[in-house]
N, CA, C and O atoms as a DFTB+ gen file, in Angstrom:
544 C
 N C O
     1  1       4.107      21.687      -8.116
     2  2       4.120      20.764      -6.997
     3  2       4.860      19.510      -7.429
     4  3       4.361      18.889      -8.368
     5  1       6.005      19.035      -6.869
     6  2       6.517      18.280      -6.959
     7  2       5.791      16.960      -6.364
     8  3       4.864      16.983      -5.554
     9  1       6.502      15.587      -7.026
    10  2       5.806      14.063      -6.223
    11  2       6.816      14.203      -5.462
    12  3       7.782      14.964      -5.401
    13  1       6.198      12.837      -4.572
    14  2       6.859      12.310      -3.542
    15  2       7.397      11.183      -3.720
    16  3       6.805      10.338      -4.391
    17  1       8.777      10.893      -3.095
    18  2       9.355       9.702      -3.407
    19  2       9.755       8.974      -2.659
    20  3       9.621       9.851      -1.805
    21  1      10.386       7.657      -1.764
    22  2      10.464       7.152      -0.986
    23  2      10.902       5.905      -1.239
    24  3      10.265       5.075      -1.887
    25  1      12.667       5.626      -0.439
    26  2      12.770       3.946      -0.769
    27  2      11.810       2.735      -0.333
    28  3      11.092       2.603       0.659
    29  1      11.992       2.119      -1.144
    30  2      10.842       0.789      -0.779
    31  2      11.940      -0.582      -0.936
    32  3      12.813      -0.758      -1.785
    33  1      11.580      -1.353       0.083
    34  2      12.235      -2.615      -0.045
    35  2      10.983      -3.775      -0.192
    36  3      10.034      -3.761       0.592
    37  1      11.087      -4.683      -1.186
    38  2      10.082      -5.710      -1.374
    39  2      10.813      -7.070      -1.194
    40  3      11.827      -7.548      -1.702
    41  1       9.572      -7.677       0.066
    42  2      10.636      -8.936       0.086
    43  2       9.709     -10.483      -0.089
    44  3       8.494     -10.590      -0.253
    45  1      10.214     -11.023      -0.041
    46  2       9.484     -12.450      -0.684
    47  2       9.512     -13.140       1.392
    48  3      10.444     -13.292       2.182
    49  1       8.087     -13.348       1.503
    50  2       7.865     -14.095       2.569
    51  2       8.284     -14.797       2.790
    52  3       8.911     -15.046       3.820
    53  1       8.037     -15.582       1.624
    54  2       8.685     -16.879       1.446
    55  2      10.074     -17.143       1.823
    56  3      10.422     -18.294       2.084
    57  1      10.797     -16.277       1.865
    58  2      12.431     -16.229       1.579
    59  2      12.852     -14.788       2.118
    60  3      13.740     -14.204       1.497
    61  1      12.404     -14.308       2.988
    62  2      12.709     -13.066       3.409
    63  2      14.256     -12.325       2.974
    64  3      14.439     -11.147       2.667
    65  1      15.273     -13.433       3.063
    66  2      16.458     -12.663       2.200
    67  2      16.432     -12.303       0.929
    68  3      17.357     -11.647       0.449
    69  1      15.419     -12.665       0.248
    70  2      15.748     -12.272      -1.188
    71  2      14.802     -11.165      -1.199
    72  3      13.619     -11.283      -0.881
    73  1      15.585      -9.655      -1.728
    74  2      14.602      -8.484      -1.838
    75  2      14.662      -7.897      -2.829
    76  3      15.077      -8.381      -3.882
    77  1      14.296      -6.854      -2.693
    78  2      14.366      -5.921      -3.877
    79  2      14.080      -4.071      -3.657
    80  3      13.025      -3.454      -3.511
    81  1      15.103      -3.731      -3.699
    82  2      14.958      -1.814      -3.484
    83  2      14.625      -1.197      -4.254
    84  3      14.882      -1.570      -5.399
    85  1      14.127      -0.348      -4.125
    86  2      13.824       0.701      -5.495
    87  2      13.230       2.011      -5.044
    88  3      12.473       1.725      -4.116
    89  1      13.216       2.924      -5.194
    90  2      13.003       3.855      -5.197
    91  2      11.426       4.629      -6.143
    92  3      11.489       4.959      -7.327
    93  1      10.005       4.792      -5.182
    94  2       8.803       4.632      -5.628
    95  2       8.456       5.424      -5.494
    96  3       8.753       5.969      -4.431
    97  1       7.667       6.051      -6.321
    98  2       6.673       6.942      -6.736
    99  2       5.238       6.921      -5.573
   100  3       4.465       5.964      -5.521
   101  1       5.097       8.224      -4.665
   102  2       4.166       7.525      -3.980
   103  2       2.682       7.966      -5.260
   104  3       2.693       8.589      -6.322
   105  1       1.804       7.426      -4.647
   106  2       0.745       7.651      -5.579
   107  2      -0.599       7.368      -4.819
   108  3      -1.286       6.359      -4.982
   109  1      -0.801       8.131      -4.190
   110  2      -2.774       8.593      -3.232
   111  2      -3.489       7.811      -4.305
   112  3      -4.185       6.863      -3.942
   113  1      -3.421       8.018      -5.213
   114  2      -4.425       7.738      -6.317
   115  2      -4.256       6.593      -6.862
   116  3      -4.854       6.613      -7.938
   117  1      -3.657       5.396      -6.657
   118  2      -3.492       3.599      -6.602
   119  2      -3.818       3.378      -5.447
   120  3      -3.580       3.918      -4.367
   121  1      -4.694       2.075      -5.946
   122  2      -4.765       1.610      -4.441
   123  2      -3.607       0.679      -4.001
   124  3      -3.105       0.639      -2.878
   125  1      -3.217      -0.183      -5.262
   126  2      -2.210      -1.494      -4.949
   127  2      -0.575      -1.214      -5.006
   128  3      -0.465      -0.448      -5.964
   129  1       0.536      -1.408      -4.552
   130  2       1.703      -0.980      -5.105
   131  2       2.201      -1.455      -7.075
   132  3       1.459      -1.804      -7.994
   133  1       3.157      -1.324      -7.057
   134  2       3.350      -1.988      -8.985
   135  2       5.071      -1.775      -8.632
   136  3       5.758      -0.884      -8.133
   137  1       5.325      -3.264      -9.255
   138  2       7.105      -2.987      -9.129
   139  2       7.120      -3.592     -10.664
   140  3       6.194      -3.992     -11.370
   141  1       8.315      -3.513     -10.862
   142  2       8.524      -4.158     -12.423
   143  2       8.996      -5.744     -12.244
   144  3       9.829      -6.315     -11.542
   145  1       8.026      -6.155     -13.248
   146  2       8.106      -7.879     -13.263
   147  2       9.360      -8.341     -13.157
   148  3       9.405      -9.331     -12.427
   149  1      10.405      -8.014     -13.601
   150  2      11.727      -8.682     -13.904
   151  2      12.143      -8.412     -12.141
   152  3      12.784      -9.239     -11.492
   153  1      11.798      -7.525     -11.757
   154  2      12.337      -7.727     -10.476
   155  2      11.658      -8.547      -9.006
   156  3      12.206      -8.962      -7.984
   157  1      10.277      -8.542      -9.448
   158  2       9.803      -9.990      -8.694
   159  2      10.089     -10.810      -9.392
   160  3       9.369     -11.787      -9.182
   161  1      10.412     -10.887      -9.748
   162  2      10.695     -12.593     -10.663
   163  2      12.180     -12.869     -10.038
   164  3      12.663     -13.982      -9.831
   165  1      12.801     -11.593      -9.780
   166  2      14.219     -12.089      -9.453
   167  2      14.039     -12.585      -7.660
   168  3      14.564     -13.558      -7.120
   169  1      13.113     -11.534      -7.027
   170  2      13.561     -12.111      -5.581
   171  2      11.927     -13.298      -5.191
   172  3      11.225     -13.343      -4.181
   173  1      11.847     -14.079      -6.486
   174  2      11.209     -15.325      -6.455
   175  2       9.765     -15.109      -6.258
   176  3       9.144     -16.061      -5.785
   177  1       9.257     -14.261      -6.476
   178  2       7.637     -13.912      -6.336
   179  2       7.143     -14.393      -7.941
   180  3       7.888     -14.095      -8.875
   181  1       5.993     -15.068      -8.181
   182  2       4.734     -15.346      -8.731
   183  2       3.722     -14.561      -9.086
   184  3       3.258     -13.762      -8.272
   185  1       3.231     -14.671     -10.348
   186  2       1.702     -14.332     -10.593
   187  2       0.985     -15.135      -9.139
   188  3       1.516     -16.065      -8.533
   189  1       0.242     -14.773      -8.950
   190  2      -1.078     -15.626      -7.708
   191  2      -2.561     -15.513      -8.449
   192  3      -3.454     -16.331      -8.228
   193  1      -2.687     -14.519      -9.253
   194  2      -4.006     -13.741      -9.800
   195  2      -3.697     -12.615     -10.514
   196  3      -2.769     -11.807     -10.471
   197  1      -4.903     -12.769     -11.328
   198  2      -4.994     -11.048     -12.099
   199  2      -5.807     -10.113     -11.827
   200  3      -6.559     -10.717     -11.062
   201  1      -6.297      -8.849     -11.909
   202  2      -7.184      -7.626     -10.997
   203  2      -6.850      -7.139     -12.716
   204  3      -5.946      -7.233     -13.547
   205  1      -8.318      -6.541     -12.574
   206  2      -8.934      -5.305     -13.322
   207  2      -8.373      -4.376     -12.753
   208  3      -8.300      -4.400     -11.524
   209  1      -7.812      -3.282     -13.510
   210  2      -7.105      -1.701     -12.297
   211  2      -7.678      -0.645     -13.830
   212  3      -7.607      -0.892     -15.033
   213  1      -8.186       0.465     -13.128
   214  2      -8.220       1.386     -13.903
   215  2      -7.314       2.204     -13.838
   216  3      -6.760       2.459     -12.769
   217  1      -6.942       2.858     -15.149
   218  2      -6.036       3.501     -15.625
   219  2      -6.333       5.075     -15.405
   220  3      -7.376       5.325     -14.802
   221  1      -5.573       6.114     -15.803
   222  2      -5.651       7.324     -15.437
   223  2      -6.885       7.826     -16.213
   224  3      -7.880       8.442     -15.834
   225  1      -6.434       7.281     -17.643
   226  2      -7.210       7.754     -19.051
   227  2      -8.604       7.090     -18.855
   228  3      -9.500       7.120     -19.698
   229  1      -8.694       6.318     -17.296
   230  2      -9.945       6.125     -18.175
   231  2     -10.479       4.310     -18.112
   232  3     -11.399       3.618     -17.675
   233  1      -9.033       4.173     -18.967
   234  2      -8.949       2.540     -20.009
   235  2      -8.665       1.461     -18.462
   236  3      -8.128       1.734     -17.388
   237  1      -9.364       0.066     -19.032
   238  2      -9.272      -0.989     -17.605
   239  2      -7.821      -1.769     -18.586
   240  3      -7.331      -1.584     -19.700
   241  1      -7.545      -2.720     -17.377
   242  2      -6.260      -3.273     -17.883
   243  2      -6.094      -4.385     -16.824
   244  3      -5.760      -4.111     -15.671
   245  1      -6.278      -5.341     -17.140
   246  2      -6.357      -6.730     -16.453
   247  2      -4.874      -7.006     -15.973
   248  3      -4.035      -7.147     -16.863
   249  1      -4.527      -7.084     -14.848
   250  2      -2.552      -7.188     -14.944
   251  2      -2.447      -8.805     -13.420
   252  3      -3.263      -9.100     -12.546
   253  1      -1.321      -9.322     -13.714
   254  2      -1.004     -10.134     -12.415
   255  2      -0.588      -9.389     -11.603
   256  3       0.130      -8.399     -11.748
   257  1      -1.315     -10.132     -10.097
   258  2      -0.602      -9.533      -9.320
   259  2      -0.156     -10.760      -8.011
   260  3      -0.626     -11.897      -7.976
   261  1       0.495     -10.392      -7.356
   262  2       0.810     -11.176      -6.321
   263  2       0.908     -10.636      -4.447
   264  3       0.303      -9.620      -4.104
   265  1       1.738     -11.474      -3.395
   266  2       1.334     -10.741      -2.683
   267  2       2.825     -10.471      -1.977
   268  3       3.465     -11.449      -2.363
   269  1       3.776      -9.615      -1.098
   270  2       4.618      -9.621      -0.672
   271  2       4.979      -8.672       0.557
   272  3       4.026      -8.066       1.046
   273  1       5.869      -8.528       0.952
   274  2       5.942      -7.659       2.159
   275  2       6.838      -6.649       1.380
   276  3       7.724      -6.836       0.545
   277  1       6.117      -5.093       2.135
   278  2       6.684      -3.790       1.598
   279  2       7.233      -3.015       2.829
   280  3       6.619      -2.865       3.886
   281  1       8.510      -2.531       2.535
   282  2       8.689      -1.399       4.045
   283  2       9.397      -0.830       3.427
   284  3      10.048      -0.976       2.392
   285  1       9.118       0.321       4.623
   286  2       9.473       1.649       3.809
   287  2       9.289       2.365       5.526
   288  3       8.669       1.974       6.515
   289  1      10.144       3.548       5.261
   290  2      10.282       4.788       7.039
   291  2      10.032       3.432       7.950
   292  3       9.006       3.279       8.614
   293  1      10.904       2.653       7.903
   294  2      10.644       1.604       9.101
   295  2       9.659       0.726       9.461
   296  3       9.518      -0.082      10.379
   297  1       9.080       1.040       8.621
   298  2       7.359       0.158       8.653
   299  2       7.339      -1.038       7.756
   300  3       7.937      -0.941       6.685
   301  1       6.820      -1.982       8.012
   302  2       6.607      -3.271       7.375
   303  2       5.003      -3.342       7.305
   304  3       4.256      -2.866       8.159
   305  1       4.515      -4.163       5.893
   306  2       3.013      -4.211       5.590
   307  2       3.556      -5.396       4.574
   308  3       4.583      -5.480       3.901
   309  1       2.282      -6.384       4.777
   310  2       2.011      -7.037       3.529
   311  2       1.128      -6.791       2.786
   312  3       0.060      -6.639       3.379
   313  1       1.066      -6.650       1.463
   314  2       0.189      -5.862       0.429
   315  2       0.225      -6.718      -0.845
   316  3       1.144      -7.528      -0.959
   317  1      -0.699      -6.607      -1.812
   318  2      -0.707      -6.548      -3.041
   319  2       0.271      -5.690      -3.749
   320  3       0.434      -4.507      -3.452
   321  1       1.023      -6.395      -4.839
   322  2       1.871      -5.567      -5.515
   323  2       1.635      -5.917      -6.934
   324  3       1.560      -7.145      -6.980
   325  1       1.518      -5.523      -7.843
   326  2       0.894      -5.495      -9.077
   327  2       2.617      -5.549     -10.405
   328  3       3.728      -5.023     -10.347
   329  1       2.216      -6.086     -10.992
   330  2       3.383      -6.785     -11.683
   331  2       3.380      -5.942     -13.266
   332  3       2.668      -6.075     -14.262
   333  1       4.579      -5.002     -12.927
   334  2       4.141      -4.078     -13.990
   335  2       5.561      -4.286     -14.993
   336  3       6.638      -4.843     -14.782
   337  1       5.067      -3.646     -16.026
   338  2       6.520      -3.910     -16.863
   339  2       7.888      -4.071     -16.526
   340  3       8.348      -3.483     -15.547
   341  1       8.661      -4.888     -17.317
   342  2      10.145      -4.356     -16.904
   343  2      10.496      -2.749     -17.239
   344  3      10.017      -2.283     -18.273
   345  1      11.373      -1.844     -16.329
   346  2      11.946      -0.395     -16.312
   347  2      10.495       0.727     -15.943
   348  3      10.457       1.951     -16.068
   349  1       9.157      -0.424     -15.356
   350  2       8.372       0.686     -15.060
   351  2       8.826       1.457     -14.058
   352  3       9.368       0.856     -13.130
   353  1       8.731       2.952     -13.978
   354  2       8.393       3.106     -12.002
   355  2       7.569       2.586     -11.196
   356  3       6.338       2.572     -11.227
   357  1       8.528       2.018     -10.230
   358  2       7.400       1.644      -8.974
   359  2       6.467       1.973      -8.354
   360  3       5.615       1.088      -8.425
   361  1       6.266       2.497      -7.976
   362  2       4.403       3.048      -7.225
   363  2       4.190       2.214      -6.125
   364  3       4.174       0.988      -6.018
   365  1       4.005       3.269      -5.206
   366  2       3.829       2.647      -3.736
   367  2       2.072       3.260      -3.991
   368  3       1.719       4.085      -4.833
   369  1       1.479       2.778      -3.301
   370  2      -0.112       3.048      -3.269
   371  2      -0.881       3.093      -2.113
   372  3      -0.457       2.466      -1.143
   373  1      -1.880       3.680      -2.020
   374  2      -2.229       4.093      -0.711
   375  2      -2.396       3.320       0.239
   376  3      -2.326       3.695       1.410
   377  1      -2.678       1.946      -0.173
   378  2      -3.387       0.616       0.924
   379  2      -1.977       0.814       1.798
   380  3      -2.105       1.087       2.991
   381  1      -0.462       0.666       1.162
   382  2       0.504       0.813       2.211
   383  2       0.584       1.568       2.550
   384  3       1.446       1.541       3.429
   385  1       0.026       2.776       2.387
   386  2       0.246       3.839       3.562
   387  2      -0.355       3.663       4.076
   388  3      -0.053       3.618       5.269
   389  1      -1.258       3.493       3.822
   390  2      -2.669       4.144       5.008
   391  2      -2.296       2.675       6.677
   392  3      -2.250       2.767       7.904
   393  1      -2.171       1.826       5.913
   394  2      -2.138       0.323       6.826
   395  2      -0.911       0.685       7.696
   396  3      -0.795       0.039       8.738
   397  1       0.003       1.607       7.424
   398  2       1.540       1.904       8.553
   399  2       0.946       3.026       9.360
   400  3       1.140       3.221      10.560
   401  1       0.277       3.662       8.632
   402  2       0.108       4.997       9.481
   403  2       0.383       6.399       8.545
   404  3       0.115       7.419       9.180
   405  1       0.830       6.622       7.262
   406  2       1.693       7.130       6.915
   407  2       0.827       7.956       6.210
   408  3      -0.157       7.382       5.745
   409  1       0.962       9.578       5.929
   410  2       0.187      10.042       5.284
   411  2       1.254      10.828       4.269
   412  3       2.471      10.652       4.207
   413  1       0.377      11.810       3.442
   414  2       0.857      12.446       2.241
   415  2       0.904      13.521       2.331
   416  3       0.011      13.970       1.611
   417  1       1.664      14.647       3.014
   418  2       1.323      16.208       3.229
   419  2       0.987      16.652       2.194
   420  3       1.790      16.527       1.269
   421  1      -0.171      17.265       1.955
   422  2      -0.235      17.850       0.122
   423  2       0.249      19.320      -0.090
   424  3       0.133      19.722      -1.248
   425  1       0.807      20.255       0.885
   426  2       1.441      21.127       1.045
   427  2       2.527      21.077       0.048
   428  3       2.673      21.550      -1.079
   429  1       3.225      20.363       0.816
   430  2       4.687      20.214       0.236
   431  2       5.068      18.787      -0.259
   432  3       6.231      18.383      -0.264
   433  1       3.979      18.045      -0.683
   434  2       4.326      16.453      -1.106
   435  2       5.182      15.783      -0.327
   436  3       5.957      14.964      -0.822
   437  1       5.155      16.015       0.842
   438  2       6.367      14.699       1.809
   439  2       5.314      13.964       2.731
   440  3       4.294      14.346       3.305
   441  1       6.035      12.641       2.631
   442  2       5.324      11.361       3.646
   443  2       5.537      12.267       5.252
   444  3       6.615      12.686       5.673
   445  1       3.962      12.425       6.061
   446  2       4.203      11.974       7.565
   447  2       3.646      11.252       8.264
   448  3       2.468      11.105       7.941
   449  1       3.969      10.689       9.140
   450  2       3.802       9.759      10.044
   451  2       2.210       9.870      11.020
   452  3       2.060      10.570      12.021
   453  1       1.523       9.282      10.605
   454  2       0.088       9.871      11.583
   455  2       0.482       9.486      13.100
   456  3       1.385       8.680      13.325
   457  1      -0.172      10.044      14.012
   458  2      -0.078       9.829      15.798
   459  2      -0.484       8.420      15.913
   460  3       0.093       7.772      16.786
   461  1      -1.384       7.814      15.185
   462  2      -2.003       6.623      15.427
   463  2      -2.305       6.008      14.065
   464  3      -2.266       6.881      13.199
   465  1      -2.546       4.996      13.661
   466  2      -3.132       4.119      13.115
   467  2      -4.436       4.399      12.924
   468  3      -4.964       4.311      14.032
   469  1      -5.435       4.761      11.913
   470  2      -6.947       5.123      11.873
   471  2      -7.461       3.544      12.170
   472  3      -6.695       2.584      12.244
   473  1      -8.876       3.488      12.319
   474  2      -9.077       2.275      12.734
   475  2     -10.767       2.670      12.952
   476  3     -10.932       3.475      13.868
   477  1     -11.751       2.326      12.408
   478  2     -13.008       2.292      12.051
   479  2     -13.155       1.662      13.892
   480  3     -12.488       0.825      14.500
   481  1     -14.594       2.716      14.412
   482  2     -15.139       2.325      15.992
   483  2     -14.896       0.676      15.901
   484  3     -14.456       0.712      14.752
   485  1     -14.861      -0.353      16.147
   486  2     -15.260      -1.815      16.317
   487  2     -16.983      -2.034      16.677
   488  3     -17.722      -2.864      16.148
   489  1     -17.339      -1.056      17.702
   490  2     -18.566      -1.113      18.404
   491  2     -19.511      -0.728      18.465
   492  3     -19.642      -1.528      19.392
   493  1     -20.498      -0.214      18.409
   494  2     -21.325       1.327      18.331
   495  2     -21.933       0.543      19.691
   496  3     -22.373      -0.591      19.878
   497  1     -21.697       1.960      20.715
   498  2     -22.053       1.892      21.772
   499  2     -23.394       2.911      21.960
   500  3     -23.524       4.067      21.560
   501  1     -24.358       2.046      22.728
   502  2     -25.144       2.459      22.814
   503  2     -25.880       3.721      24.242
   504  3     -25.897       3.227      25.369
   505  1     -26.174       4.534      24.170
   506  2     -26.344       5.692      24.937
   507  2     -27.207       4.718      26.185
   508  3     -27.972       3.765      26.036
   509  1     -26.663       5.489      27.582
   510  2     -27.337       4.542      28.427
   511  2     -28.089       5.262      29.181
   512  3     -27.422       6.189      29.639
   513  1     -29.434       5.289      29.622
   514  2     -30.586       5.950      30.435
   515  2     -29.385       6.274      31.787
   516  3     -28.500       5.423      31.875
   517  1     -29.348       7.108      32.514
   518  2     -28.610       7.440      33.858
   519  2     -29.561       6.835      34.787
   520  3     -29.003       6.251      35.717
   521  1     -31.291       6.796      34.807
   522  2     -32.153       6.376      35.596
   523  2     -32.366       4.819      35.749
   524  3     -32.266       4.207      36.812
   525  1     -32.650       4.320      34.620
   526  2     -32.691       2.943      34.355
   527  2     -31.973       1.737      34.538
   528  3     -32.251       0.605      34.935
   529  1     -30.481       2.603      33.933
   530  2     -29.181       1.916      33.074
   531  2     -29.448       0.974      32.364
   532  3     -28.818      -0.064      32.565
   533  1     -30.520       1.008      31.240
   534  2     -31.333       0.434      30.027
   535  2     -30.772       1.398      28.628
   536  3     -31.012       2.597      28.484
   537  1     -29.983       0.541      27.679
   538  2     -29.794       1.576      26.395
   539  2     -31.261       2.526      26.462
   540  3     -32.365       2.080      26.775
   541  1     -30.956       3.907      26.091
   542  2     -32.008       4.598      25.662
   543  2     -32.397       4.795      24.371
   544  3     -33.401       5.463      24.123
């Protein structure tokens, strides 16, 4: 079974012209994206904070991260992106998918597009007597 791969453009809010492309690793199994430091640093992004992230093996690893806008299949999200070595692969991570709509066929490892946006009830509605019209 092959991964899945997908261009990603990262752009600085701040400065929306200054970006950065790359070509990312998707990964179900991150929650945050990870680009390589030298390249936020180039289109002007910051440490903001550091996060505990567990590792595959196991091992925790305290890393900066910051925050920026990611798009990718036409979709725009602002996300956490995690500030990973210079020449790492990028890693797109699930929070941006899931937040566009975008899922992971595990068939054949390709991104598709969900019908809708998932989205937790807002309400819990309550069942109503037909006699009364008093919740039952």
């Amino acid at each position: 079974m092959g991964a899945a791969h997908v261009t990603v453009t990262i752009r600085n809010p701040a400065s929306p012209e200054r970006s950065w492309e790359g070509l990312f690793l998707v990964d179900t199994n991150a929650t945050d994206s990870l680009v390589p430091r030298d390249a936020l640093e180039a289109i002007g992004l910051a440490p903001k904070a550091q996060r505990i992230y567990e590792l595959a093996d196991g091992s925790e690893i305290k890393m900066d991260i910051t925050t920026g806008d990611i798009e990718f299949m036409g979709e725009i999200v602002g996300g956490t992106i995690i500030f990973g070595d210079p020449g790492t692969e990028p890693i797109l991570g699930v929070t941006a998918l899931e937040s566009v709509g975008i899922d992971v066929d595990p068939g054949n490892q390709t991104l598709k597009r969900l019908p809708a946006i998932r989205l937790k009830k807002l309400k819990t509605e309550q069942p109503v007597s037909r006699e009364t019209g008093q919740p039952a």
